[in-house]
C-alpha positions as CSV (number, residue, x, y, z in Angstrom):
1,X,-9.1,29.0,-2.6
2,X,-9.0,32.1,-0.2
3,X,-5.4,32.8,1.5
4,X,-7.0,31.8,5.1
5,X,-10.0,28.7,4.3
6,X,-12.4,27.9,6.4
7,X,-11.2,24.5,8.3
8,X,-13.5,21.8,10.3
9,X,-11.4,19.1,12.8
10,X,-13.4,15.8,13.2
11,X,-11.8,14.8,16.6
12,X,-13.0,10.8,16.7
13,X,-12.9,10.2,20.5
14,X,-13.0,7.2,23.2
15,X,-12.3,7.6,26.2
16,X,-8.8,9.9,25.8
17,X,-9.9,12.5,28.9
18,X,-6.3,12.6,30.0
19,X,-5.4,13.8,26.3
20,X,-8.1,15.6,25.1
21,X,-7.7,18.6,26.5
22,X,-4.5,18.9,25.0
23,X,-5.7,18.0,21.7
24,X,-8.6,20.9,21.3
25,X,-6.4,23.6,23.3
26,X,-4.1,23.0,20.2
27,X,-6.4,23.9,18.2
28,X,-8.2,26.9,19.7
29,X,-5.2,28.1,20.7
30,X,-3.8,28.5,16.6
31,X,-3.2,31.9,15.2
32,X,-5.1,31.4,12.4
33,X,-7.2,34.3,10.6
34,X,-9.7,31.8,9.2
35,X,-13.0,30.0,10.3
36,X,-12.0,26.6,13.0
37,X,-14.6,24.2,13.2
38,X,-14.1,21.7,16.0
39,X,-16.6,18.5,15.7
40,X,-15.4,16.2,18.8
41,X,-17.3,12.4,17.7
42,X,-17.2,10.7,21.0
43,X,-18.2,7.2,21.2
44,X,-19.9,6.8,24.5
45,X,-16.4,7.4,26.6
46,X,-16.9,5.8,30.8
47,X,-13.8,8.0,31.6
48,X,-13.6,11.7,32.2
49,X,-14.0,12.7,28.6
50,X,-17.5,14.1,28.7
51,X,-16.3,16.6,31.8
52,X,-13.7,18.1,29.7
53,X,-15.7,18.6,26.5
54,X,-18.3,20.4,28.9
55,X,-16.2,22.7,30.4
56,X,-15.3,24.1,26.7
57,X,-19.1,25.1,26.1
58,X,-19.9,26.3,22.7
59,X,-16.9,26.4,21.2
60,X,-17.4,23.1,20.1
61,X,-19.7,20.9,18.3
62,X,-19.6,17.8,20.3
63,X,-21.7,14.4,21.7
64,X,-21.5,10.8,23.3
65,X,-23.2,8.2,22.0
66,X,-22.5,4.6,21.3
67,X,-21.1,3.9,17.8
68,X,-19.7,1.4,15.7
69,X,-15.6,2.5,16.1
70,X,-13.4,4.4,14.4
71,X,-14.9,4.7,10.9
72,X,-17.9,5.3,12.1
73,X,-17.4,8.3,14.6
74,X,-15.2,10.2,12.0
75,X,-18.1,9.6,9.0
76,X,-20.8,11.5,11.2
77,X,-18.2,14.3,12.3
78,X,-17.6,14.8,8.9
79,X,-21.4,14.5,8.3
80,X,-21.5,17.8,10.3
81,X,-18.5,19.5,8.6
82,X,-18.6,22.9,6.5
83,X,-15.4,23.9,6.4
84,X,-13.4,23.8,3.1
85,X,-10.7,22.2,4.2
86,X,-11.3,18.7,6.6
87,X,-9.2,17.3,9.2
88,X,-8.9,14.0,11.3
89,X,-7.3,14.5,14.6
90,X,-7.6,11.8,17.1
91,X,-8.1,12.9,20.5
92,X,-4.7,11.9,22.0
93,X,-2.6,13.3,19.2
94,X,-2.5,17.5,18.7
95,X,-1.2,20.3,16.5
96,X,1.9,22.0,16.8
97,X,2.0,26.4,17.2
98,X,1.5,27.9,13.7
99,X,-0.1,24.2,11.9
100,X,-3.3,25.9,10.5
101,X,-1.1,29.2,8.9
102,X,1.1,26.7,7.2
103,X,-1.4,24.6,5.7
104,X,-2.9,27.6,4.3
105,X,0.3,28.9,2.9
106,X,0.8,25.2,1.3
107,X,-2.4,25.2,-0.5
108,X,-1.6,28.7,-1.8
109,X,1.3,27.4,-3.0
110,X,0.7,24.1,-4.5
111,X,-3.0,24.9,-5.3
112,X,-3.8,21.7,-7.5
113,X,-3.1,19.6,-3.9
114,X,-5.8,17.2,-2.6
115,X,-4.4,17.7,0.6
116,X,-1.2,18.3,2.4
117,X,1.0,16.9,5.1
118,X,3.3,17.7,7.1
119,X,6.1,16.8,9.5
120,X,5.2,15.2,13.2
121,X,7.3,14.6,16.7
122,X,6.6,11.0,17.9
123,X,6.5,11.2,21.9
124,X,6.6,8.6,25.2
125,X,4.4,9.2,28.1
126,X,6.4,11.3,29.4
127,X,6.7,14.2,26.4
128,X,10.2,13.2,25.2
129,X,10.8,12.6,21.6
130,X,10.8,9.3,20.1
131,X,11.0,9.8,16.7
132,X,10.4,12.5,14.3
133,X,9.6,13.0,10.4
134,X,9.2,15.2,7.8
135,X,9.3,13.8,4.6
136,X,8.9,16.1,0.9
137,X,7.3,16.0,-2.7
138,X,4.7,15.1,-4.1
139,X,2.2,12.1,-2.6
140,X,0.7,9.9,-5.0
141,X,-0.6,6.3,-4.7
142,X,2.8,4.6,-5.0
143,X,4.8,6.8,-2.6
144,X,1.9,5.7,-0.1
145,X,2.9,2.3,-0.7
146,X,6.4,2.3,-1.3
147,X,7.8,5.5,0.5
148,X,5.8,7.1,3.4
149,X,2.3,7.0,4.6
150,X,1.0,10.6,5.2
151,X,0.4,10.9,8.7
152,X,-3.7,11.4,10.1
153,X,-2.8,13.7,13.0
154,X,-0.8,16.1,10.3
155,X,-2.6,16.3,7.2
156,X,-5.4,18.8,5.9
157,X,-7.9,17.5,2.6
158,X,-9.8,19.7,0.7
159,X,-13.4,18.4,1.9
160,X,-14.5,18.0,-1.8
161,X,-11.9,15.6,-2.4
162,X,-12.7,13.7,0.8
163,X,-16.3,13.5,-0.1
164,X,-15.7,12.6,-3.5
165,X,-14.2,9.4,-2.4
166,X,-16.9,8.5,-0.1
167,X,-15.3,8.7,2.8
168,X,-13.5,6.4,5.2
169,X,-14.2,2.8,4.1
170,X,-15.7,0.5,7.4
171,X,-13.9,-2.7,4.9
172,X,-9.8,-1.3,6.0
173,X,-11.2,-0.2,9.4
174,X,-7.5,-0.5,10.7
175,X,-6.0,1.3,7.7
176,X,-8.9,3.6,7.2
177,X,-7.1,6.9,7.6
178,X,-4.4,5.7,4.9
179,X,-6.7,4.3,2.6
180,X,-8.7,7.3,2.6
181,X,-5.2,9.4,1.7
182,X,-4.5,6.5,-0.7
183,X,-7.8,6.9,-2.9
184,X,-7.6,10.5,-2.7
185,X,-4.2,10.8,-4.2
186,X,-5.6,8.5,-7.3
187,X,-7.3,11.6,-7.5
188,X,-4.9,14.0,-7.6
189,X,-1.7,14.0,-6.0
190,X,-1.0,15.5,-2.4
191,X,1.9,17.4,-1.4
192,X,3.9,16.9,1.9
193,X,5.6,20.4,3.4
194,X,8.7,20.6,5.9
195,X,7.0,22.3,8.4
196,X,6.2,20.4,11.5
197,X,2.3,20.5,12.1
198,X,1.7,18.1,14.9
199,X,2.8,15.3,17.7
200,X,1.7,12.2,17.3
201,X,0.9,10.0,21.3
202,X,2.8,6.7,22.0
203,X,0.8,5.0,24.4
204,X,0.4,0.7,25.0
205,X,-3.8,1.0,24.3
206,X,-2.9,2.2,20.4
207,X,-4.5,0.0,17.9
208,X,-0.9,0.2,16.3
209,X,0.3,-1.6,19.1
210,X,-2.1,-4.1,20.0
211,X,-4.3,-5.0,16.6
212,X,-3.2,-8.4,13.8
213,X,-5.3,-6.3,11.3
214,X,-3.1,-4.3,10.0
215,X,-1.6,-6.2,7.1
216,X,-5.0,-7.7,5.8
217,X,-6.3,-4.7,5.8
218,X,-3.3,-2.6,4.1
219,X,-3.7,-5.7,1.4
220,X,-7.6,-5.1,1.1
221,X,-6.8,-1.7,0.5
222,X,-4.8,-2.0,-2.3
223,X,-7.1,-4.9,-4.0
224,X,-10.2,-3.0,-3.4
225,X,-8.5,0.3,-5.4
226,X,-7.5,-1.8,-7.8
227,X,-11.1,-3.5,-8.7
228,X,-12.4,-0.1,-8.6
229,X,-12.0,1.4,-12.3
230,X,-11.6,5.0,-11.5
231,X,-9.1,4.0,-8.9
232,X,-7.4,0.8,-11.2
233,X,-7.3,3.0,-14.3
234,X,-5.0,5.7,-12.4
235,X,-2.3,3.2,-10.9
236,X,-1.8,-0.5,-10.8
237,X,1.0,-2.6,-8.7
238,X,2.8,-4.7,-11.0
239,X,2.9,-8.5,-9.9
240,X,6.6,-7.6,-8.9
241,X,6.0,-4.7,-7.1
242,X,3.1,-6.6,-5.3
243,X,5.2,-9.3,-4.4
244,X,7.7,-7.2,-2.9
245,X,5.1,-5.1,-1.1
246,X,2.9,-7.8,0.5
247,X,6.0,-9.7,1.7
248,X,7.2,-6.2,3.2
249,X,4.1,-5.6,4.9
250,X,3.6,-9.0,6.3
251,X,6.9,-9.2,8.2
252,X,7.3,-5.6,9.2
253,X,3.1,-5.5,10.7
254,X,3.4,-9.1,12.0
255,X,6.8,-7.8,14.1
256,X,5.0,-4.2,15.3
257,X,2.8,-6.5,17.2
258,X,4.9,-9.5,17.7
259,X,8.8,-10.1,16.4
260,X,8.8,-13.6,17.7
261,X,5.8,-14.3,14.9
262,X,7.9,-12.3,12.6
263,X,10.7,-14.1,12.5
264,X,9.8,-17.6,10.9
265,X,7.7,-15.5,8.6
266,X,11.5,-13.8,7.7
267,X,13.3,-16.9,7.3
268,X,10.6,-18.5,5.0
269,X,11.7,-15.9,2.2
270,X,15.6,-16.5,2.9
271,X,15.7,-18.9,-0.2
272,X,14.5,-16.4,-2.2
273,X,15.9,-13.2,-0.8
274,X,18.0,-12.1,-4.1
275,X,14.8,-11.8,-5.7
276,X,13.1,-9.7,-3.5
277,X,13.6,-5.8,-4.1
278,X,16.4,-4.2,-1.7
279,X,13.5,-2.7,0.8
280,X,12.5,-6.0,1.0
281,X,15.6,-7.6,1.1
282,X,16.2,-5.4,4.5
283,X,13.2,-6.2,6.1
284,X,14.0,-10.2,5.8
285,X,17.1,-10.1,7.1
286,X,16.2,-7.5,9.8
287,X,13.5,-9.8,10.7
288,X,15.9,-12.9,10.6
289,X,19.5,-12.7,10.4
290,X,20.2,-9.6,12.1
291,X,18.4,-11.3,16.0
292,X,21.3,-14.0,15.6
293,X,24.1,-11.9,14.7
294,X,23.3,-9.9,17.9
295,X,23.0,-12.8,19.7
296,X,27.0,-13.9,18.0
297,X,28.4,-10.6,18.1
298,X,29.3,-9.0,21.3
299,X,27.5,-6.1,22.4
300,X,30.8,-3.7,22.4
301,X,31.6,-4.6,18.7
302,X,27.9,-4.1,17.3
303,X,28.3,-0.4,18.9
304,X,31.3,-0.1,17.4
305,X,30.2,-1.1,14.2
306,X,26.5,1.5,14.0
307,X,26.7,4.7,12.8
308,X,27.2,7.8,14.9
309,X,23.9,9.6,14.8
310,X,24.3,12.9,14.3
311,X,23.5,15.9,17.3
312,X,20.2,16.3,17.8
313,X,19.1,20.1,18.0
314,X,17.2,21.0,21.2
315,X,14.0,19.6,21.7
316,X,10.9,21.8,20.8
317,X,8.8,23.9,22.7
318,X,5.5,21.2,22.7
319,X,3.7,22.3,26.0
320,X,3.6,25.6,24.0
321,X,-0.9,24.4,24.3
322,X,-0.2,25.0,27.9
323,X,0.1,28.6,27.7
């Protein structure tokens, strides 16, 4: 692979005008010596979203047309990609300053990758910082499942890998970005870096927030990988580890959208919780016990009891797209 590859974004949009600005003046914006492709895949947006990709003229590759959701508007971007290396960026996420130089520097220097991730600020409505990752190592099928999911809006595939797969699947919609990662590290293994390569949008109108898909669809992944010889052949869950995983998933999905459904999901499994793995273990009681005890235990003695986060070092520059 050259030092600087040729890179398409497939930007899968609906009506995201307030953020999509931000999201391709990240991307033009890069320092980056190589080729950017930028293939916005709008899906018919009512709001202002067809003003702002006019007033960027030809330096994208754009349209608006009805289509069938997510899946759908990222396979016809990528339909229309030639870059070597692909990326799916929704249109209310973006890239940090510097994104596109260190994903080149990380294929350089784990050339055998599939595609690499990196770290992401998580941020409220009004820019602060929620959250914030940046996991390491190696990404293969069970660190999907059992460690941490590689994040859409901060990881870069080589196209040939991406293609090889087939694509995103319409059967996971929900879970279609991870099981795309997933079946592509069956393939050969990814590779997260330290560097922090984008900001991911908190916002009520997420799918993450407001859809009961998730779990099915995270368990349809994993089945349909597993029927599939070339995926099956490479890695299998052990009825254990399945176990463990499926009962994880359940409570912790069910509770994103709902803790009060959670919760007599959790205390089902409290007759067997010693024979659930400790991740498990944590998520049962977090989804049971731990709601009573706060309701038991005063307030001042819980805060006395949690751990002192450490300082947190200023926040970063991310209105640096601004300028």
């Amino acid at each position: 692979m050259q030092e600087f590859p040729s890179v398409s974004v497939v930007i899968p949009s609906w009506n995201q005008g307030r953020f999509i600005g931000r999201t391709l003046d990240s991307i033009l914006k890069q320092d980056y010596p190589g080729s950017i492709e930028i293939i916005v895949s709008d899906g018919g947006s009512t709001d202002e979203t067809v003003e702002v990709l006019k007033g960027y003229g030809d330096r994208l590759i754009w349209w608006s047309a009805k289509d069938k959701g997510f899946v759908d508007a990222v396979t016809k971007g990528v339909a229309r990609a030639t870059g070597e290396i692909l990326a799916v960026q929704s249109s209310d996420d973006y890239y940090l300053p510097g994104a596109f130089r260190a994903m080149a520097a990380a294929f350089q220097h784990y050339p055998e990758a599939s595609f690499i991730s990196g770290g992401e600020y998580a941020i409220d409505l009004q820019g602060n910082v929620v959250s914030s990752s940046n996991p390491g190592g190696e990404i293969t099928p069970r660190s999907i499942l059992f460690s941490t999911v590689p994040p859409q809006h901060a990881t870069f595939v080589k196209r040939r890998f991406f293609e090889e797969t087939g694509g995103m699947r319409r059967e996971v919609d929900m879970c279609a970005d991870i099981d795309q990662w997933y079946r592509v590290a069956h393939l050969a293994p990814g590779h997260y870096i330290t560097e922090m390569l984008a900001v991911y949008q908190l916002h009520p109108d997420q799918r993450t927030v407001t859809s009961d898909k998730w779990y099915p669809n995270l368990v349809k992944m994993v089945e349909l990988c597993e029927q599939e010889p070339r995926y099956g052949q490479q890695f299998r869950l052990t009825e254990e580890e399945r176990r463990n995983l499926y009962t994880y998933w359940e409570i912790n999905w069910t509770g994103k959208r709902d803790m009060a459904a959670a919760r007599p999901i959790a205390f089902s499994k409290l007759m067997g919780l010693l024979s659930y793995s400790p991740r498990t273990r944590r998520m049962i009681l977090g989804a049971s016990i731990n709601p009573m005890l706060k309701k038991l235990v005063p307030g001042g003695l819980l805060r006395t009891m949690q751990p002192v986060a450490p300082a947190s070092a200023s926040q970063p520059d991310l209105d640096w797209w601004k300028k």
